[in-house]
C-alpha positions, 0 to 999 in steps of 0.5 A, spaced: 586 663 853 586 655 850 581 652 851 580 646 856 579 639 854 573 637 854 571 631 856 569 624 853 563 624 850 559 618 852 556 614 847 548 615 847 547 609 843 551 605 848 549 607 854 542 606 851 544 599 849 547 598 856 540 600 859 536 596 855 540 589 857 540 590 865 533 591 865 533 584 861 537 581 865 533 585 871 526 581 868 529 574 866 535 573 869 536 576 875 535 571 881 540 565 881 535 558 883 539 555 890 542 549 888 540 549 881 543 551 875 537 557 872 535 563 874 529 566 873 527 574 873 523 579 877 518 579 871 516 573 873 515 574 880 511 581 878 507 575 875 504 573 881 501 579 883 494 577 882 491 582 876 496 587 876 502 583 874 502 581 868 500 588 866 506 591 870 511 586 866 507 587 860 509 594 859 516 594 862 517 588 855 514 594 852 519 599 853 524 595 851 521 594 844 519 601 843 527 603 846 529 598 842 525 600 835 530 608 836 535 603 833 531 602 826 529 595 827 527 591 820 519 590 821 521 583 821 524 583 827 520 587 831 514 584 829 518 578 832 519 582 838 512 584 839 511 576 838 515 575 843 511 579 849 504 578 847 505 571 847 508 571 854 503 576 856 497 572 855 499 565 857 502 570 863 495 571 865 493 563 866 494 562 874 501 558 876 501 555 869 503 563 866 507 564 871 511 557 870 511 560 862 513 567 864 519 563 869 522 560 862 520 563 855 524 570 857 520 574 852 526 580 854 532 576 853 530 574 846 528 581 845 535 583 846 538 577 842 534 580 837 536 588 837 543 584 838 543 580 831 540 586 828 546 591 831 551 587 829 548 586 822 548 594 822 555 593 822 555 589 817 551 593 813 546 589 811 539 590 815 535 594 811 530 600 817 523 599 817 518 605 815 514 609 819 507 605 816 509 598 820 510 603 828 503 605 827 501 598 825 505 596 831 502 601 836 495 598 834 498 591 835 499 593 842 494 597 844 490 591 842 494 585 845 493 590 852 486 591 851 485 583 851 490 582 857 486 587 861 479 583 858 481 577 860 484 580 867 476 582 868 473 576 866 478 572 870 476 576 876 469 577 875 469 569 875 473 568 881 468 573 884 462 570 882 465 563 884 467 565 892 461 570 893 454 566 896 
């Protein structure tokens, strides 16, 4: 008895890579300003939950460079990458003027323009991967850079609490 065809394989690591840039365009470029010619994403309107906000954005910025490291980035570019979310992190935690920086420096968007420069070298055969040393490195980086988001939340808090109580 033959065999029924079977049916076409999608490609994990184009499904993947489809994934990984809705979720970019979902946190940097998924809400069109009226009347203007700019978009801005729900990174920036999770922002402005006061506290936990920025931590929200600061993890799912996170997953996209963790994904993005399965695609064996050079060290340089996901140093570029980590670069790219903690700096949007920590200026994020500033009132109104992070939410302003989160609305225009789309750390996400320029995560996926990376992973994209990097694929299309790949192609090319050029692109050396990086080791396992530099993640390990990289995991510490980002333990600390969400370790001193959280500290200055609660010293923004404690300031704030202490400026309103009597």
């Amino acid at each position: 008895m033959p065999m029924p065809p079977l049916a076409p394989a999608i490609d994990l690591e184009d499904e993947r890579l489809r994934r990984l840039n809705a979720l970019g365009h979902f946190l940097d470029n998924s809400i069109r300003i009226p009347g203007v010619d700019y978009r801005v994403g729900y990174d920036a309107v999770i922002g402005l939950i006061p506290g936990i906000g920025d931590l929200i954005g600061f993890a799912l910025s996170i997953y996209i460079v963790l994904a993005a490291t399965r695609y064996r980035l050079p060290a340089s570019a996901v140093l570029r990458m980590v670069l790219n979310v903690g700096l949007e992190t920590l200026l994020g935690t500033v009132p109104l003027v992070g939410d302003l920086f989160d609305a225009t420096y789309k750390a996400n968007a320029r995560n996926l323009d990376l992973l994209r420069a990097h694929l299309a070298a790949r192609t090319q055969g050029s692109a050396p991967p990086s080791n396992l040393r530099f993640y390990a490195g990289l995991s510490l980086a980002l333990a600390g850079i969400l370790a001193l988001t959280a500290l200055m939340l609660f010293s923004l808090t404690r300031a704030l609490q202490s400026f309103f109580s009597p």
